[in-house]
N, C-alpha and C positions, 0 to 999 in steps of 0.2 A: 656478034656482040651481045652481050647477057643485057638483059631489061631488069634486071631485078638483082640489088647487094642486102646480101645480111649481117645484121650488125649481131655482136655479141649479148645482149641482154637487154633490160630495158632502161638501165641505167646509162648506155650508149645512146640508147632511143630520146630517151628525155631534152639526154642535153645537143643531139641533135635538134632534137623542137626547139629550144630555149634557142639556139644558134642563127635559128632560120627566123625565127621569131626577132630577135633583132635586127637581124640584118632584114629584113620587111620595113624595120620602122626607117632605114636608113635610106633601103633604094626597092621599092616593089617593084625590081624587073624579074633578072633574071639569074640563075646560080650554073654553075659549075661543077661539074661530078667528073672526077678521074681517079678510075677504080684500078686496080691492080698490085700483085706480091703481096696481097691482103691487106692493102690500105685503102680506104676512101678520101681522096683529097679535096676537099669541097672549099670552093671559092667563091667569094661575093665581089661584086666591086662596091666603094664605098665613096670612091673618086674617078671620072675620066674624063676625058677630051670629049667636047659636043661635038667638036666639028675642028676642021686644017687648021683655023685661029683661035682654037681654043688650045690657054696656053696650061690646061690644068695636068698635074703627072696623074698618073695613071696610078689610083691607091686600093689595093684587095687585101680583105680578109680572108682568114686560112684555116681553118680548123682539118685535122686530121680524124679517121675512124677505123679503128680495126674489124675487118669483115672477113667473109667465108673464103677461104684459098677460091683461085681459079675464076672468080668474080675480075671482067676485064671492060671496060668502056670510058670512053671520053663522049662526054653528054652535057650538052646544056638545055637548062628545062624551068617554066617560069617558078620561080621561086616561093610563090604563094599556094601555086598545085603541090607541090613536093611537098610543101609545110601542113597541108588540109590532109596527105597521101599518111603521114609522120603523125599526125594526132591523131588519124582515124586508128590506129594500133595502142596510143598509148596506154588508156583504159585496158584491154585488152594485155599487153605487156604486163603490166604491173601485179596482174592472178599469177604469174609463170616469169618472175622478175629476173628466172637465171638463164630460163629460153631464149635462145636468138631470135630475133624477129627480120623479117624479110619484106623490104619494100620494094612496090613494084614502081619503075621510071614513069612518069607523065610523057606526055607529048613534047618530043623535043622544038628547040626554036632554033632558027639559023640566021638571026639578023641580028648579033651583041657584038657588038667590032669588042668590047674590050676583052671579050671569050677568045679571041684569037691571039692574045698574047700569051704566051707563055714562060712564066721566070724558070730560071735555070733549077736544076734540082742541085749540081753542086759549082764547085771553085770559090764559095763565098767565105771572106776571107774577116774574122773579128776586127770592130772598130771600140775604142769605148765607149761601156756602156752607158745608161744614165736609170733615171729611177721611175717610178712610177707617177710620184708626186707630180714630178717638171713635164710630163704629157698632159696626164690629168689637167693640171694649170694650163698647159696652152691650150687644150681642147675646152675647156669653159670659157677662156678670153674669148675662143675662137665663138664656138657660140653667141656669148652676150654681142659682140660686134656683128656679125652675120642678124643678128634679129633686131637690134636697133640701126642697122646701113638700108635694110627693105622692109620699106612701107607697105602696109595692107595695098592690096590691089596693083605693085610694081609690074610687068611685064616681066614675062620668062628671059628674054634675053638679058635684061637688069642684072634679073636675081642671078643667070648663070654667072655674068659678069662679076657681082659683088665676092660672089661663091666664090670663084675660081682665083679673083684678085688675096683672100683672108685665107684660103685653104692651101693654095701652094706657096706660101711665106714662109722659108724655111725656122724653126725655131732657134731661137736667141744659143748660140753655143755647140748645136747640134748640126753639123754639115751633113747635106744632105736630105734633111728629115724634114718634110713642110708640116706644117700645123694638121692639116689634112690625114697624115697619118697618128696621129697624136688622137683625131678627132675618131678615127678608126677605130681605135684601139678600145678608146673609152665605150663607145657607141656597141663595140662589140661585143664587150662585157669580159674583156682581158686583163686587163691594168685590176690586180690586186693590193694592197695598201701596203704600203714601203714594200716593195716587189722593186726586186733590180732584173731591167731592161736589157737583153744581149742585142747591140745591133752589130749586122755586118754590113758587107758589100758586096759583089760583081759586077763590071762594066756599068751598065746605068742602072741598074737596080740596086737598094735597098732595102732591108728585113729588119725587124722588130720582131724579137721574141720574147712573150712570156711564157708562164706555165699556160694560160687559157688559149694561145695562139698565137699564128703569125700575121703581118702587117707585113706586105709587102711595097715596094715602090719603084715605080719606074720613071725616071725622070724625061724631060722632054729636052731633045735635041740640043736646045737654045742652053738648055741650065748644067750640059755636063762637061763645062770645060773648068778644071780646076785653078 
């Protein structure tokens, strides 16, 4: 397995910092690398189950990178190492802005139950779409409600609870699609202004795509009966 993908320039580099850099402010665990046919497929989660009774879907962000043929691994690795790994280049990068730059993998982790799902890569099938505006709106409701439902000093179990009750409420028109991923999107720095939204499907998964990324979703058991 290769410890080290190269990206294309430093303009691949950047907005992989800027990538990782959000998704830190969302969840500082842990990220997802699955390299190969010259793509880097990097996953965050943004939503998942704490535990058997937790009734939250399962919500990842998805950015795509183009790297060096023959670069091949499935890797998870903390997300704050890779990100400190990504700016120790970027200075560097930007002298040689058309040079590839080559990061080498951190220390992998092997305890992220939501790293072991994996969505399908194809059979997904177009649903309509919607806009960017109507995320955006649920993902701020979602927000304002999340910060005024938990008081300074709640218990974790609370706040998971409150979490989990506001984030997997599927949005008003949108089957399938809980606020949670709405919340993704925004969080992620996808949703650009009146930007139209492609969702599809397969089995219990859902996608969200814009030009900045994907939003995937994986529903729970209990919510996939139509």
């Amino acid at each position: 397995m290769s410890r080290t993908f190269t990206l294309s320039d430093s303009l691949a580099l950047g907005d992989l910092h800027i990538f990782l850099g959000r998704a830190m402010r969302v969840d500082d665990g842990s990220v997802r690398l699955i390299a190969g046919s010259s793509v880097l497929a990097v996953y965050v989660s943004v939503l998942h189950p704490a535990g058997l009774l937790d009734e939250s879907p399962t919500v990842l962000g998805l950015r795509t990178f183009a790297i060096a043929a023959g670069e091949a691994f499935d890797a998870v690795v903390p997300v704050r190492s890779l990100a400190m790994r990504v700016e120790s280049q970027v200075d560097a990068a930007a002298l040689s802005p058309t040079e590839p730059v080559t990061i080498t993998l951190p220390m992998e982790v092997n305890t992220v139950t939501w790293a072991a799902i994996s969505p399908p890569r194809g059979g997904w099938l177009p649903l309509e779409s919607t806009g960017s505006t109507v995320l955006e709106a649920a993902a701020r409701a979602g927000i304002d409600e999340v910060a005024s439902a938990i008081p300074t000093g709640t218990g974790e179990q609370i706040v998971q609870r409150v979490r989990t009750e506001i984030w997997a409420r599927t949005i008003d028109g949108l089957e399938f699609v809980p606020a949670g991923a709405a919340f993704a999107a925004l969080s992620l720095g996808f949703l650009a202004d009146d930007e139209t939204v492609a969702i599809y499907e397969t089995g219990p998964w859902t996608r969200l795509t814009t030009r900045g990324g994907h939003v995937l979703v994986k529903r729970r058991a209990w919510s996939m009966s139509r």
